[in-house]
DRENDREN-476897 format. One line per field, with one value per residue: residue number from 1; residue in one letter; x, y, z of N, C-alpha, C in turn. Coordinates in steps of 0.2 Angstrom, whole numbers, m for minus. Example, Ala and Ser with C-alpha at 12.3 -4.5 7.8 and 13.67 -1.06 7.14 Angstrom:
2
i	[1	2]
aa	[A	S]
neast	[66	64]
nnorth	[m28	m11]
nup	[39	35]
caeast	[62	68]
canorth	[m22	m5]
caup	[39	36]
ceast	[66	64]
cnorth	[m16	0]
cup	[39	39]
// end
This chain:
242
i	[1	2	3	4	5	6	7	8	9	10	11	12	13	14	15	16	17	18	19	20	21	22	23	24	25	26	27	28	29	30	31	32	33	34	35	36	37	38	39	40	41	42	43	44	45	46	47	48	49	50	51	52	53	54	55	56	57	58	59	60	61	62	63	64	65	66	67	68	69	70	71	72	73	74	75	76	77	78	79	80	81	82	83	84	85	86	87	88	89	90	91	92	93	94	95	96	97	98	99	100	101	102	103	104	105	106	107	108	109	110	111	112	113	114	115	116	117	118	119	120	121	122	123	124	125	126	127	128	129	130	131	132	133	134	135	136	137	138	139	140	141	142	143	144	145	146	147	148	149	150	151	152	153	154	155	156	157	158	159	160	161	162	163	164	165	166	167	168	169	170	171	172	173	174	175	176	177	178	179	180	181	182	183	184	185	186	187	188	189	190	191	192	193	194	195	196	197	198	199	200	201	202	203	204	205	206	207	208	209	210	211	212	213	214	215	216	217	218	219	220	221	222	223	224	225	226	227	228	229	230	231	232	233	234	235	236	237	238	239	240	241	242]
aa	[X	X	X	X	X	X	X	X	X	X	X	X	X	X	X	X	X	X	X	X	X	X	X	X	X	X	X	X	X	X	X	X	X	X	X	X	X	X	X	X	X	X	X	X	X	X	X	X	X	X	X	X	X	X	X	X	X	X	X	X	X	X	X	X	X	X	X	X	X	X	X	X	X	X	X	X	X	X	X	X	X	X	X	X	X	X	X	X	X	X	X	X	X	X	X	X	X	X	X	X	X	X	X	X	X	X	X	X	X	X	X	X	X	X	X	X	X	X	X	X	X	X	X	X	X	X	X	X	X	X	X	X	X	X	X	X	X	X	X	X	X	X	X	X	X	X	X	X	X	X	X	X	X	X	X	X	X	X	X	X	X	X	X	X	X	X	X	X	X	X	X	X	X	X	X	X	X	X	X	X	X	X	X	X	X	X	X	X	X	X	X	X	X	X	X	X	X	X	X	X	X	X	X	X	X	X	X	X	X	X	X	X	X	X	X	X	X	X	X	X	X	X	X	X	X	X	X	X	X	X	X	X	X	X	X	X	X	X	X	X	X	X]
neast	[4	4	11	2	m3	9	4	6	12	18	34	32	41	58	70	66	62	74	81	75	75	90	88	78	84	97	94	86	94	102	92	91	105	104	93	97	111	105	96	103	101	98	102	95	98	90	90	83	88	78	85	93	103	113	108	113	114	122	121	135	137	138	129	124	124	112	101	103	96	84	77	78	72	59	56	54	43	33	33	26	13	9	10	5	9	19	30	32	43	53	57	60	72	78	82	91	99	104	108	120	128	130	136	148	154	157	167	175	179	183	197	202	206	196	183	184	179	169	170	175	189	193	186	197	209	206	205	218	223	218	223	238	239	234	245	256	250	251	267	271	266	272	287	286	282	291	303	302	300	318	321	318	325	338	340	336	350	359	354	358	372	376	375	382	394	395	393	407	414	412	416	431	435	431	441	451	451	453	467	473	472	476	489	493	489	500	513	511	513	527	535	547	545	538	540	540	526	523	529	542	551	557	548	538	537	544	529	522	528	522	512	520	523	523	513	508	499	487	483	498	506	498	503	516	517	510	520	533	528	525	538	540	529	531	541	538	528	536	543	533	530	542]
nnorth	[m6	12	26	40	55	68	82	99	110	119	112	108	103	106	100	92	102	108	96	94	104	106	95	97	109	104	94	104	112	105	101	114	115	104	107	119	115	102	110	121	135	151	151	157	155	158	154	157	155	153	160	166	164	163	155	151	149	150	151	147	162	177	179	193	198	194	195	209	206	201	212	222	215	215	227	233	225	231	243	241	237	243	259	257	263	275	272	259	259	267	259	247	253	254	240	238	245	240	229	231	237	227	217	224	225	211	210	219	211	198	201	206	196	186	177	168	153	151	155	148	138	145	157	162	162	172	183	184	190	201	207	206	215	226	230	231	244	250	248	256	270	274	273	282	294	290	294	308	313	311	318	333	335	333	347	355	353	359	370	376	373	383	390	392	391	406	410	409	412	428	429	426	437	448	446	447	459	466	463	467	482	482	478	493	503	500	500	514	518	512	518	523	538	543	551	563	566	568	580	586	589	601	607	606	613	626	630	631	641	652	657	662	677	691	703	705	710	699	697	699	690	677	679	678	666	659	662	653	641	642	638	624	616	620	612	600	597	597	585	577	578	573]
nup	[0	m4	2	7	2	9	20	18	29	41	52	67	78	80	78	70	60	55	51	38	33	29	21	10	3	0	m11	m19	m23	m28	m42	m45	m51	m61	m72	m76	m81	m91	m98	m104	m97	m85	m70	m54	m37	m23	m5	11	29	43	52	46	36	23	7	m9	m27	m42	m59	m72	m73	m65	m51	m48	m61	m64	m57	m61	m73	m71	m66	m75	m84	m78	m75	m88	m92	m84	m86	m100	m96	m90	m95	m113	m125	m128	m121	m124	m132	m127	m117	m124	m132	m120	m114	m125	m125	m113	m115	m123	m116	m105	m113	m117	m103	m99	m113	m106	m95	m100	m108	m96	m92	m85	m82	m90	m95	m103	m116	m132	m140	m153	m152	m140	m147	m158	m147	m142	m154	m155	m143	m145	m156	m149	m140	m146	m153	m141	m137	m149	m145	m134	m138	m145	m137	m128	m137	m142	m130	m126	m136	m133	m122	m128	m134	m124	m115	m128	m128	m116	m116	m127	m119	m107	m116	m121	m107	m102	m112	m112	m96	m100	m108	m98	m89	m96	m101	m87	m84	m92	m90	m76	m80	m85	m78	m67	m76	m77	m65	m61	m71	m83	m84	m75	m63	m68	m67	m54	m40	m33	m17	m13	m26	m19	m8	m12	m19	m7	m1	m4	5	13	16	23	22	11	m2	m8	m21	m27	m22	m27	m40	m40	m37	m48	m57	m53	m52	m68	m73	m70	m75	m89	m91	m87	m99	m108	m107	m105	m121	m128]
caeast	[0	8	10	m3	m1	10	0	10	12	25	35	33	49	62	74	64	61	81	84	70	76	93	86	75	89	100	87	83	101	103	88	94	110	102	89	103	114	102	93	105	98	102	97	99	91	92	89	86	87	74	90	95	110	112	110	111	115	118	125	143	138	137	122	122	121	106	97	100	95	78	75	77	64	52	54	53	38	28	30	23	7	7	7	9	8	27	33	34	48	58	57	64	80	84	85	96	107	107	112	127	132	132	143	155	156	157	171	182	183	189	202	206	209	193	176	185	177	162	174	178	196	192	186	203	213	204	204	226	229	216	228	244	239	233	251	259	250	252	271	272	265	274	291	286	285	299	307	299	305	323	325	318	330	343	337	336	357	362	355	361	379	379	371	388	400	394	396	412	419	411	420	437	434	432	446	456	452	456	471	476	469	480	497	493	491	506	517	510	515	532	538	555	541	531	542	536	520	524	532	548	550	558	543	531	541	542	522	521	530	517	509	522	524	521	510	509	494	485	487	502	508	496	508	522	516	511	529	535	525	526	544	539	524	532	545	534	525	542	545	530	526	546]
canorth	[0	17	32	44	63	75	90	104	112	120	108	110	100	113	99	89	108	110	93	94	109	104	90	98	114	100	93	111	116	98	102	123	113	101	112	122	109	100	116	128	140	154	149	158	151	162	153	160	150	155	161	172	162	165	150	151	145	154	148	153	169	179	180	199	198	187	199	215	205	201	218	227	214	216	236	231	222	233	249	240	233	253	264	251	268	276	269	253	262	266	252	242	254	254	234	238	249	237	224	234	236	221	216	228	222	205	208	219	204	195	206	206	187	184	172	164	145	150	156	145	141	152	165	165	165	179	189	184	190	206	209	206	219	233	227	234	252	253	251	261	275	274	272	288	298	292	299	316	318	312	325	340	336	335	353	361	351	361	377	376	372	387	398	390	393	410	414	408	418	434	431	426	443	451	445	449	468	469	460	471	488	482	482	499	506	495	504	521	519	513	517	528	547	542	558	569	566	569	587	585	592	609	610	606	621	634	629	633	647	660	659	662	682	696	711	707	708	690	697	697	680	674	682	674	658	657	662	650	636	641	634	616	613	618	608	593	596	597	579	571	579	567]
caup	[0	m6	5	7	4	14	21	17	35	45	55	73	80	79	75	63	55	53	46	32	27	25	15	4	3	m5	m17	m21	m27	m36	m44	m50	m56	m67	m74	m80	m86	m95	m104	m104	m94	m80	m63	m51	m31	m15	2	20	34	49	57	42	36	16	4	m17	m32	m50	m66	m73	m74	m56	m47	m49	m66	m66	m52	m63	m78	m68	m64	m80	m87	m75	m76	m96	m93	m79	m89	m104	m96	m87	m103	m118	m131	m131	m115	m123	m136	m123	m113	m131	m130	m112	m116	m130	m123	m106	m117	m124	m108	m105	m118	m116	m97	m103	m115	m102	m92	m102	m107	m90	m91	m82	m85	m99	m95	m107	m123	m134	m143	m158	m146	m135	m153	m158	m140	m141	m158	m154	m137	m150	m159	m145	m136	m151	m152	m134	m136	m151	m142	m127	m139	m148	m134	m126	m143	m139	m121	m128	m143	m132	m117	m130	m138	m119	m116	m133	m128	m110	m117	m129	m116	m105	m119	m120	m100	m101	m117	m108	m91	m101	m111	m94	m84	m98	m99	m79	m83	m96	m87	m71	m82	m89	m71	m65	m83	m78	m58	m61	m79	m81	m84	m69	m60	m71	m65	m46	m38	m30	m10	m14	m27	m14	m4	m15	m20	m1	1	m7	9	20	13	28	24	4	m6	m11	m29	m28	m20	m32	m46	m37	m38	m56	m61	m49	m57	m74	m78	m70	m80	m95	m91	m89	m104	m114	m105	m107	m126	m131]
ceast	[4	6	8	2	1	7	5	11	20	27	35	37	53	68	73	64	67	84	80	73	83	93	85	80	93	99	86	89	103	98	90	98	106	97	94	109	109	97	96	103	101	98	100	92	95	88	89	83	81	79	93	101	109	112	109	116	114	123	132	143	135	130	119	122	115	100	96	97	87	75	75	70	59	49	51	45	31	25	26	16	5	5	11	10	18	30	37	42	56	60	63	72	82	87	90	103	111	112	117	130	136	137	150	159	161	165	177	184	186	194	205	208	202	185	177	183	172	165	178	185	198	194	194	207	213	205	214	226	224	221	237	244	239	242	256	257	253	261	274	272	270	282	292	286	290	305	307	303	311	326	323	321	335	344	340	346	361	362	359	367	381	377	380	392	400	396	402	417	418	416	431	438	435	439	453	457	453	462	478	475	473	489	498	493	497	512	515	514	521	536	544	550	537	534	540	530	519	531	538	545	547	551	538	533	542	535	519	522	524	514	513	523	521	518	507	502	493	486	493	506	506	501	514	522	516	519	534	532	524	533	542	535	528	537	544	530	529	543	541	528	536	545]
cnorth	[6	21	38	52	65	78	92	108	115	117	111	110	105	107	96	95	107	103	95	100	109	98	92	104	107	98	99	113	111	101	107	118	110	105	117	119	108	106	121	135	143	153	153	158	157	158	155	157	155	160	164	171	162	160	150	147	150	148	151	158	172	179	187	201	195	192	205	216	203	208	221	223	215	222	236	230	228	240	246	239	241	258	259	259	269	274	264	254	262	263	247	244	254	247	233	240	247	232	224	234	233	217	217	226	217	205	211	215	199	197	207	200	185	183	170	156	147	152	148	144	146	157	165	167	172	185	189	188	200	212	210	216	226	232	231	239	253	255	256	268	279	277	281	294	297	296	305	319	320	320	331	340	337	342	357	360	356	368	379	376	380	392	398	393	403	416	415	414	426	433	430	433	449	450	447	457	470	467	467	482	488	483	487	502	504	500	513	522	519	514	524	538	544	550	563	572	569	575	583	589	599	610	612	611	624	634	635	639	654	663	662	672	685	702	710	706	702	691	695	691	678	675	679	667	655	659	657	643	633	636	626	614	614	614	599	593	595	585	573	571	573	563]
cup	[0	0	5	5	8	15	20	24	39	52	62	78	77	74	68	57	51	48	41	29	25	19	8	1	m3	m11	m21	m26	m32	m43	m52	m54	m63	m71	m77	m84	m94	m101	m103	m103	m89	m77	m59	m45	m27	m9	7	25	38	54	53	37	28	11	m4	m21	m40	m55	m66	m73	m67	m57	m48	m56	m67	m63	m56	m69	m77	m69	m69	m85	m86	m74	m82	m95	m88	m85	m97	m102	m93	m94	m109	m123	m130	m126	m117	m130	m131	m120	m118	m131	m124	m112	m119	m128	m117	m108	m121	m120	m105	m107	m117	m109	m97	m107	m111	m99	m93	m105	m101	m87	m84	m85	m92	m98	m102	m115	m125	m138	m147	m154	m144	m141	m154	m154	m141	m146	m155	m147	m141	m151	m155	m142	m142	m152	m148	m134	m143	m150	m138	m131	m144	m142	m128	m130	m143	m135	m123	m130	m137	m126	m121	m132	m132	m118	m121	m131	m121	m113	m120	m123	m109	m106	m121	m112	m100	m104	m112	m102	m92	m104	m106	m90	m88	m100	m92	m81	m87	m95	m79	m74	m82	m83	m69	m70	m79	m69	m57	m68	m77	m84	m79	m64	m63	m69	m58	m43	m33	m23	m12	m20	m26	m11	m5	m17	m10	0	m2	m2	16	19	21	25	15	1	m9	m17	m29	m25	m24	m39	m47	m39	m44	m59	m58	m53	m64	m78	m76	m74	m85	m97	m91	m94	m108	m113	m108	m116	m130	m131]
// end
């Protein structure tokens, strides 16, 4: 004699509750799997204990892509049965453009070497020789502007140098007009007519004497003087003019 129907009921036994539900929790994930295996489908299971503890199940593709691929349907769907008139327009491209998105996600990951079980060998060929190829701009790029920097440090090198050879010539130009400006002083201080240039004693003494006169009018001392002066100068004119 077979087994009557279950009631459907919630278990009252705390413990019998906790096995049954890891039974049927088991059963439940075998289940999602095969169900996805055998039809190629996206499963995705969410469980929560009594006690709050978290249990799922998706396909190879994450869970939060399955939840937000849920959710735009169901948005998809509400506002169409809400305003079917131009809603349902836009609704068709938020799809579209979710499911570029999507794509685009999709192929940066693998790009970044990740969720490649679902690509085929083709595919990976194709993503290597696409990688070749960017891997070659990138160092083109890279190899052209190090070319750049190169050349325009050597430009700044070139003019730094002459703007060097330039300091330099000026302060050899200078040091050799003090040089040649220190001799000429030096020729003019000790040269054999340097006394011509300079009063003897007795000339400083009779220079002096003009003022040594009692009772004599300043003109005439000053009369004295100039005659008194006059043959030395002309004497040193005659000197220096040989």
């Amino acid at each position: 004699m077979g087994r009557g129907r279950v009631q459907l009921k919630r278990i009252e036994n705390k413990i019998n509750r906790q096995v049954t539900f890891s039974k049927r929790r088991g059963g439940l994930l075998k289940k999602a799997h095969e169900i996805s295996v055998l039809c190629d489908a996206e499963v995705a299971l969410i469980v929560f204990s009594t006690k709050g503890k978290l249990f799922e199940y998706s396909t190879d593709s994450s869970m939060e892509k399955i939840l937000d691929r849920y959710e735009r349907y169901s948005i998809a769907e509400r506002q169409l049965v809400e305003e079917p008139g131009s809603q349902g327009n836009w609704s068709l491209e938020y799809s579209k453009l979710r499911a570029k998105i999507e794509l685009l996600q999709r192929n940066q990951r693998h790009f970044m070497g990740e969720d490649l079980d679902s690509l085929s060998p083709k595919d990976l060929q194709n993503m290597e020789q696409q990688l070749d190829v960017s891997l070659k701009n990138i160092r083109s790029r890279k190899n052209q502007l190090m070319y750049e920097s190169i050349s325009e440090l050597q430009k700044k090198e070139t003019a730094m140098q002459e703007q060097n050879n330039l300091l330099a010539k000026q302060i050899k130009e200078k040091e050799k007009t003090m040089a040649q400006q220190a001799q000429w002083e030096q020729q003019i201080r000790h040269g054999p007519n340097a006394s011509a240039y300079i009063l003897s004693p007795h000339e400083f003494t009779t220079l002096n004497m003009g003022g040594n006169y009692q009772g004599e009018p300043t003109e005439m001392r000053r009369n004295e003087l100039d005659l008194t002066l006059e043959p030395i100068y002309t004497c040193h004119l005659g000197c220096f003019g040989a």
